[in-house]
C-alpha positions in Angstrom: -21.9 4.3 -1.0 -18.4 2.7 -0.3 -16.9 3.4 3.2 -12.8 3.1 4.6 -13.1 3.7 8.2 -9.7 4.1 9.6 -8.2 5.1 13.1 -6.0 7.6 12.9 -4.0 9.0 9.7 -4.3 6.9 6.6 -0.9 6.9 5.3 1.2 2.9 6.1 3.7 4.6 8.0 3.5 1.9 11.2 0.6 0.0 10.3 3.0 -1.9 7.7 6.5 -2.0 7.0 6.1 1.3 4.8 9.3 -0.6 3.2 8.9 -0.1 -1.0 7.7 -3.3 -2.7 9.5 -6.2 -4.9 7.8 -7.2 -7.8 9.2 -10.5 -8.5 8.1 -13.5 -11.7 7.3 -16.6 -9.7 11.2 -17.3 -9.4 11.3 -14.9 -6.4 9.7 -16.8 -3.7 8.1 -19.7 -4.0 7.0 -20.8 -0.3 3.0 -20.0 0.2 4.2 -17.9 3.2 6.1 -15.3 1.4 3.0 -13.9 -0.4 -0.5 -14.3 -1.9 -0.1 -17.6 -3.9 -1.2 -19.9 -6.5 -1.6 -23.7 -7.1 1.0 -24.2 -9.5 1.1 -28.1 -9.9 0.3 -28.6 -6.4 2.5 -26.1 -5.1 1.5 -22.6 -3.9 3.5 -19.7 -6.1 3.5 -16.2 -5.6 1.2 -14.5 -7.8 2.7 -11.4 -9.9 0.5 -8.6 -10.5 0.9 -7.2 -14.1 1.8 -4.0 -15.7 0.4 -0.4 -15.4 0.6 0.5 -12.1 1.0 4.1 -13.9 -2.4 3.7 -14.5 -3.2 6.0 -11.2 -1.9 8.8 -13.1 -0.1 10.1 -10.3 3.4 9.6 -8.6 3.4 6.3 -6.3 7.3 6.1 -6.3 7.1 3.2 -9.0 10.4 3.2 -10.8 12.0 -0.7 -11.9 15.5 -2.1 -9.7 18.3 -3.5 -9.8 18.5 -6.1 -6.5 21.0 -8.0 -5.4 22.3 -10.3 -2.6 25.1 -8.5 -0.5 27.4 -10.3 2.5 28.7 -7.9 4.7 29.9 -7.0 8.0 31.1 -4.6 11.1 34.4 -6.0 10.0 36.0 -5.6 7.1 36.9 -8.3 4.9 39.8 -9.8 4.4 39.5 -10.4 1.0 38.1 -7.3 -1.5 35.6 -8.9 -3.1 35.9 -9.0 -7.3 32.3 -7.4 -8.5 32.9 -5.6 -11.5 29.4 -4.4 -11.2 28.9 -3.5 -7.9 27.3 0.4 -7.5 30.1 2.7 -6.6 28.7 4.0 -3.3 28.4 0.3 -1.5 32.3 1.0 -0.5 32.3 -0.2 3.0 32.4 -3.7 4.5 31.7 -6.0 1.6 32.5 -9.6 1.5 30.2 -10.7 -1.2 28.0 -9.5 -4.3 25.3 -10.9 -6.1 23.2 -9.7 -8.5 19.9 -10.9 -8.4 17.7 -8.8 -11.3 18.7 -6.3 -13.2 16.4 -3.0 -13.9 16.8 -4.7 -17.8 15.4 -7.7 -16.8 11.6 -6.3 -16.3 11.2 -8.6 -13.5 11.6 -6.0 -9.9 10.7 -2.9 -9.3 9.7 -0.6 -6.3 6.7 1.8 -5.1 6.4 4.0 -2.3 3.9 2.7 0.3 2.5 6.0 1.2 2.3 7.5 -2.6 0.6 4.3 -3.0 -1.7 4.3 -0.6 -2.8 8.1 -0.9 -3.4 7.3 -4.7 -5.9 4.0 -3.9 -7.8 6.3 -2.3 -7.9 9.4 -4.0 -8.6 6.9 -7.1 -11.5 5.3 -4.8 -12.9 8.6 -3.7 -13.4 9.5 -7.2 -15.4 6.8 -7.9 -17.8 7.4 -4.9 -15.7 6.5 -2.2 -15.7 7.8 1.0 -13.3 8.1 4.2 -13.9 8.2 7.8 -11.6 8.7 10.5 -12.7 7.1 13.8 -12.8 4.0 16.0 -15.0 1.2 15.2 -16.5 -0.2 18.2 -18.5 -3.3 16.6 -20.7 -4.6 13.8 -24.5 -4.5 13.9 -25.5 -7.9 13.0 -29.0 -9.5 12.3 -30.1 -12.3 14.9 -30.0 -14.6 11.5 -26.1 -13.7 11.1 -26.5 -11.0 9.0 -24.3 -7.8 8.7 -26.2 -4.5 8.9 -24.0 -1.9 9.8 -20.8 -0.4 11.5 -20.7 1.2 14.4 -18.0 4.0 14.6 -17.8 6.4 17.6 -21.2 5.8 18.7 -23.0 6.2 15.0 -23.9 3.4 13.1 -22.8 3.3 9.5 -25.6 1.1 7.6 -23.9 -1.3 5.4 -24.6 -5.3 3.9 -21.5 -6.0 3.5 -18.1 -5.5 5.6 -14.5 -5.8 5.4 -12.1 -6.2 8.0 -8.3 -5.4 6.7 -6.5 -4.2 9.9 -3.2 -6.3 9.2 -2.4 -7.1 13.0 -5.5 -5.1 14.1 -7.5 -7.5 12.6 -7.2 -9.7 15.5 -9.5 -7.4 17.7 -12.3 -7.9 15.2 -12.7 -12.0 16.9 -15.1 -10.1 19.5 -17.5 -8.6 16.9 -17.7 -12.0 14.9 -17.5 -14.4 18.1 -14.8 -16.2 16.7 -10.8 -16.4 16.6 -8.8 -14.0 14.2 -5.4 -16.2 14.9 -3.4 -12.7 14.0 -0.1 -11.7 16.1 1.9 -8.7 15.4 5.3 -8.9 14.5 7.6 -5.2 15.2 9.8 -4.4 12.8 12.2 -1.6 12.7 13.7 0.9 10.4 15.5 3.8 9.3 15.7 6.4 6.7 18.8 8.0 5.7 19.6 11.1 3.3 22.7 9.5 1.9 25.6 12.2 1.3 25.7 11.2 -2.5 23.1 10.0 -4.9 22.2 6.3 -4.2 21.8 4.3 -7.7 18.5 1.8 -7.8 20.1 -0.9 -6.3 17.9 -2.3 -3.5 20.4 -5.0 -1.3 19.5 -8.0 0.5 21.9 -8.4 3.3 23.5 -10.8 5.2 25.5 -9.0 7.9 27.4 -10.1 10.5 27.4 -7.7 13.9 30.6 -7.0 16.0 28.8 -10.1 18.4 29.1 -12.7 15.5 25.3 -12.7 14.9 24.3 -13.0 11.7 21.0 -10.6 10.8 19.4 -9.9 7.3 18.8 -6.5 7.0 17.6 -4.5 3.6 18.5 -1.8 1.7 16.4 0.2 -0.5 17.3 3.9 -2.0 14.1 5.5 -3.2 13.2 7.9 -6.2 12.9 11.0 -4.0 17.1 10.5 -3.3 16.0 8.9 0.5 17.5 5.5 1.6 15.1 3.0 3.7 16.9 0.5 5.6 14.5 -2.2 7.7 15.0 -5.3 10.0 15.8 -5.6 13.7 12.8 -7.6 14.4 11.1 -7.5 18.2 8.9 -10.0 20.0 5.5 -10.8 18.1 2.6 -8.7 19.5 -0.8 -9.6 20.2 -4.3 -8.5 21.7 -3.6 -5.8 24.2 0.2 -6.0 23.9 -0.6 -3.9 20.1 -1.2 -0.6 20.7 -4.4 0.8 19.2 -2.9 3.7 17.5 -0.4 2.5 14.9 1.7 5.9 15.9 1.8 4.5 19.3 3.9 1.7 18.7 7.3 1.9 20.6 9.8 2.4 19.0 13.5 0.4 20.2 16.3 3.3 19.8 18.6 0.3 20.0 17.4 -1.4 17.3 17.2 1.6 15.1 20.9 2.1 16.0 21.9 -1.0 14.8 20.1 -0.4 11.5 22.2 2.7 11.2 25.8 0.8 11.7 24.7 -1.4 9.6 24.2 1.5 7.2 27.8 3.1 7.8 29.5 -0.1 7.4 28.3 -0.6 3.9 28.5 2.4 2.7 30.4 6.2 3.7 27.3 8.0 2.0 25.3 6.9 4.4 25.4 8.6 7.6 22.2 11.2 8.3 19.4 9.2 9.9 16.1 11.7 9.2 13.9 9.0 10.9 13.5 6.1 13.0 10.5 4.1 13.5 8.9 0.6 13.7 5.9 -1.0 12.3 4.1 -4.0 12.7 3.8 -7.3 10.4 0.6 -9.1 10.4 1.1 -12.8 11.0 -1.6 -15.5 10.9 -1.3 -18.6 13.3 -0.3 -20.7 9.5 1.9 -17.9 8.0 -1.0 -18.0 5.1 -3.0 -14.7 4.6 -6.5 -14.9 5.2 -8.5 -13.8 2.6 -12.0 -14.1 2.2 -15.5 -14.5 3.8 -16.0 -14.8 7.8 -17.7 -18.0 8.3 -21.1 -17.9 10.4 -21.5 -13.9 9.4 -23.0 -13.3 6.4 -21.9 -10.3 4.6 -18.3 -10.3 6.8 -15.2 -10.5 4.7 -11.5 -10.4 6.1 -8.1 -9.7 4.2 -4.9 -9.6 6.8 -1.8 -12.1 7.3 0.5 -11.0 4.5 3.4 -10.4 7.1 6.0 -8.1 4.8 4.2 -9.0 1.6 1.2 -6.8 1.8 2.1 -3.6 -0.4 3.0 -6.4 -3.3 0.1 -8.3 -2.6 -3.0 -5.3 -1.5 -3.8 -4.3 -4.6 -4.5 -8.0 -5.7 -6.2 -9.0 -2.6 -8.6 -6.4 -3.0 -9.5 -7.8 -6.3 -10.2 -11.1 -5.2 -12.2 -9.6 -2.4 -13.8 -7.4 -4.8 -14.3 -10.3 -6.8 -15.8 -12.9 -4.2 -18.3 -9.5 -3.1 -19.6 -8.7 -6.5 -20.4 -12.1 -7.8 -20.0 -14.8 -4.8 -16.4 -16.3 -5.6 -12.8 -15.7 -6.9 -12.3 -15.7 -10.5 -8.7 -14.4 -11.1 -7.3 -17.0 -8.5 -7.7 -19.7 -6.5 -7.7 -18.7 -3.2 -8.9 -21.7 -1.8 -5.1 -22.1 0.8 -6.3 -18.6 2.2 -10.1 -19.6 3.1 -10.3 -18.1 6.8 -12.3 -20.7 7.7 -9.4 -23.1 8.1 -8.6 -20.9 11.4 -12.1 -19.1 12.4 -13.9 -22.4 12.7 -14.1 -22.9 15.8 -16.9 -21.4 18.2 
């Protein structure tokens, strides 16, 4: 029997940005930082999953987007800008707009992190499945490297095979495996707003300028339940101790969540009710690269973390690949050979 042992509620409310996710064609992004990738002539690409996300048969807040690229401001402009197609409700500070994809071009759309999430695992509790709230205090490991089980609030959970996919949590597993997890924390903060009017599909990409001059690049994204989730104001990158152990436990800057909200107002006059402020926290390796794949020197240990903002586009595919590399010893839908955690758990 399958096991998810989690701390705390399951939901990806601050373990990740709980922002909805872009499904992009390889156009998108095409640095190996901004997501899983592919060797595409030499050069990492993102990686698309396909189709039928309906497939859970239940809501996960998947609907297709419009998205575009928006320059704005805490001024307003001197010039209106001329964009014909702008939505009617961005009728603040606008400078600039820029449509990126249309919801006609099939190429981005949008789920709901925590619709998602509840879905894997109802799906995977159907098949056998089972969840476990608790701490994990270590792995029980042969003296020939072997895993053999889980310990979780004093109980040992028998098990040949283990994976570690904490996101920024993943970094406390280097004392079971005796070996660096190069992962930092990076806060994020964000808002969400229940805007005055309803809010069309358009998810923005902004570049804002404050009151102070600074330039910031904040995001916009209404949702299918008629909600508005605005994210950015990024903090100093966590590590170790500095990450606190209970994803709900992770402070929460009332400036920053402030700013996210005049950002909000300036835009746009429908959106002005804040129903909730909170942060979360990015996983980041030491290379910017996921890592993704078997622990070296710990037979049966497997790690997936690293995806920074990319990890609700790129979960469901990692744990395929894991999936993959579990059932029958390597990766066959990818090469994930740029995301081997060897390159940084090497060393003793």
């Amino acid at each position: 029997m399958s096991h998810l042992v989690k701390q705390g509620y399951l939901h990806t409310r601050r373990g990740s940005t709980g922002r909805v996710s872009q499904r992009r064609r390889s156009r998108w992004h095409t640095t190996p930082a901004s997501a899983t990738a592919m060797a595409t002539g030499g050069s990492p690409r993102v990686v698309i999953l396909g189709g039928g996300v309906e497939e859970l048969g239940v809501d996960i807040g998947y609907r297709k987007v419009t998205t575009a690229s928006v320059t704005a401001g805490a001024a307003k402009p001197r010039k209106a800008p001329i964009a014909h197609n702008a939505p009617s409700w961005l009728d603040g500070n606008i400078a600039g707009y820029r449509e990126l994809a249309t919801v006609n071009d099939d190429t981005t759309a949008q789920v709901h992190p925590h619709k998602l999430t509840s879905a894997l695992m109802a799906a995977a509790t159907q098949l056998g499945a089972g969840l476990r709230i608790g701490c994990v205090q270590g792995l029980e490991v042969s003296e020939d490297g072997r895993v053999q089980g889980v310990r979780v609030d004093g109980d040992v959970i028998p098990a040949d095979v283990v994976v570690v996919a904490m996101g920024p949590w993943s970094s406390q597993a280097a004392r079971w495996f005796s070996r660096p997890v190069p992962v930092t924390g990076q806060r994020y903060h964000s808002i969400v707003l229940k805007p005055s009017l309803p809010i069309s599909a358009h998810c923005l990409f902004l570049s804002y300028r404050s009151k102070s001059g600074q330039v910031k690049d904040p995001e916009v994204y209404p949702r299918p339940d008629g909600t508005v989730y605005v994210c950015g104001e990024a903090g100093r990158p966590m590590q170790g101790k500095g990450i606190p152990d209970i994803p709900s436990d992770l402070p929460v800057d009332p400036d920053a969540c402030s700013s996210l909200q005049g950002v909000a107002t300036s835009i746009s006059s429908s959106l002005n009710e804040v129903m909730q402020s909170q942060a979360c926290c990015l996983p980041l390796s030491s290379d910017d690269l996921p890592m993704i794949g078997p622990v070296p020197g710990v037979e049966g240990a497997y790690i997936a973390t690293g995806h920074g903002c990319w990890g609700i586009l790129n979960g469901p595919l990692t744990g395929k690949l894991i999936a993959e590399l579990i059932v029958h010893g390597a990766a066959q839908s990818l090469d994930i050979s740029h995301f081997d955690p060897a390159r940084l758990m090497s060393q003793l």
